[in-house]
Residue frames relative to the residue before (quaternion, step in Angstrom):
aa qw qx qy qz dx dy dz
X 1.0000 0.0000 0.0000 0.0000 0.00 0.00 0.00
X 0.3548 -0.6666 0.5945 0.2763 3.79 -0.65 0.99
X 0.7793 -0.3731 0.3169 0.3912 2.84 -2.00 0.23
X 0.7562 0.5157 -0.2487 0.3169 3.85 0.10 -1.23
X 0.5337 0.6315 -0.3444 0.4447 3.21 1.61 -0.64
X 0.7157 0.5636 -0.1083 0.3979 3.14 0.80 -2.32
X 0.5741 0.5211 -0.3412 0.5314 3.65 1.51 -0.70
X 0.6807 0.5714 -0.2648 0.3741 3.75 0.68 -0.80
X 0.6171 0.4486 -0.2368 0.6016 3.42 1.52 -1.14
X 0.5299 0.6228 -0.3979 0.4160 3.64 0.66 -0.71
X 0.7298 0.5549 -0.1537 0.3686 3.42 0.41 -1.64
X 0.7173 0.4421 -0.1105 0.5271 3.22 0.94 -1.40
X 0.6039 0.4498 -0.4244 0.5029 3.52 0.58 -0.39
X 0.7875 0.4855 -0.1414 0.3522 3.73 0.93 -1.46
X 0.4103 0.5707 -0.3364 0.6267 3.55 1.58 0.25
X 0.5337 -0.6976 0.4777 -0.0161 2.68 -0.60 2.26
X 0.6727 0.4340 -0.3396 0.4938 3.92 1.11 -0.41
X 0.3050 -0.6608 0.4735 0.4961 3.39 1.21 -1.24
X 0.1399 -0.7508 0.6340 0.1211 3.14 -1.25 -0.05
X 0.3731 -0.5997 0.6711 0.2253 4.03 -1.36 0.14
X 0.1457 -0.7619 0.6293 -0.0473 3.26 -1.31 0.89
X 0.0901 -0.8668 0.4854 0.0704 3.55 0.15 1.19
X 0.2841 -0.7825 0.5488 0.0757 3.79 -0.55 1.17
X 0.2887 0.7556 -0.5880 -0.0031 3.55 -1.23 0.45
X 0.7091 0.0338 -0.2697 0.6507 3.40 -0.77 1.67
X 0.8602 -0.0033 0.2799 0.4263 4.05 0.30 -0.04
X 0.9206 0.1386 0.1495 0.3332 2.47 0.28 -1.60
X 0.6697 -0.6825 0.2546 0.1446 3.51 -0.95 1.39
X 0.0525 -0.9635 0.2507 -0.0780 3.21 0.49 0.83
X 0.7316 -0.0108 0.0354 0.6808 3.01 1.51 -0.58
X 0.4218 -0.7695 0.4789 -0.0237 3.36 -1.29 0.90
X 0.1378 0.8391 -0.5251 -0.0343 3.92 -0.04 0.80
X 0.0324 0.7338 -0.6782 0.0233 3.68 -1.54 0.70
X 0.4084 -0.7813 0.4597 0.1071 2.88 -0.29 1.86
X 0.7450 0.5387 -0.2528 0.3015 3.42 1.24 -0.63
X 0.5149 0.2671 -0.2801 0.7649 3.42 2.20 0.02
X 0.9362 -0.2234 -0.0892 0.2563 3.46 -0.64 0.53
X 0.5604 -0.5986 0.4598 0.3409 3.71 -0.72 0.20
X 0.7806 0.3244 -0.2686 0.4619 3.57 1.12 0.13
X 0.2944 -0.7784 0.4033 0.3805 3.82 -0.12 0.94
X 0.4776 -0.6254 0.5938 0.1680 3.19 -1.84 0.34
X 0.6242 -0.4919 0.4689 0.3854 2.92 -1.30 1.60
X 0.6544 -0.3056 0.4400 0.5337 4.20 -2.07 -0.17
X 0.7139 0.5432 -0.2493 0.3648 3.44 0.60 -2.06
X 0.8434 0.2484 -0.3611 0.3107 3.35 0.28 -0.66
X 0.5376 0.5880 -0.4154 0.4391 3.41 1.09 0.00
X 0.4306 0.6107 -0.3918 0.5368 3.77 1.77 0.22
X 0.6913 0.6028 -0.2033 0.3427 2.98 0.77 -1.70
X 0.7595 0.4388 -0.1245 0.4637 3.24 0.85 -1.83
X 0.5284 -0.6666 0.3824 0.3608 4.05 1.15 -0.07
X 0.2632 0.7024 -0.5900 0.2989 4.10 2.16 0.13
X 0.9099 0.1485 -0.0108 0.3872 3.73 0.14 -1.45
């Protein structure tokens, strides 16, 4: 697992609310947090928005 992955799985495990990581082919693709919204976030926008 490269760095950017391992940094994503890190995060998400360590977020006191949890979070869901959705995977396709490998690779991480989409981001849920039930505790900010009912709809997951693309990688980018959960960059964007300050989640990860």
């Amino acid at each position: 697992m490269d760095y950017a992955k391992a940094t994503i799985v890190d995060t998400i495990r360590s977020r006191p609310r949890g979070g869901t990581i959705v995977w396709e082919g490998g690779e991480p693709v989409r981001l849920f947090f039930p505790d900010i919204s009912p709809h997951p976030f693309t990688i980018r926008q959960a960059v964007e928005a300050g989640h990860i």
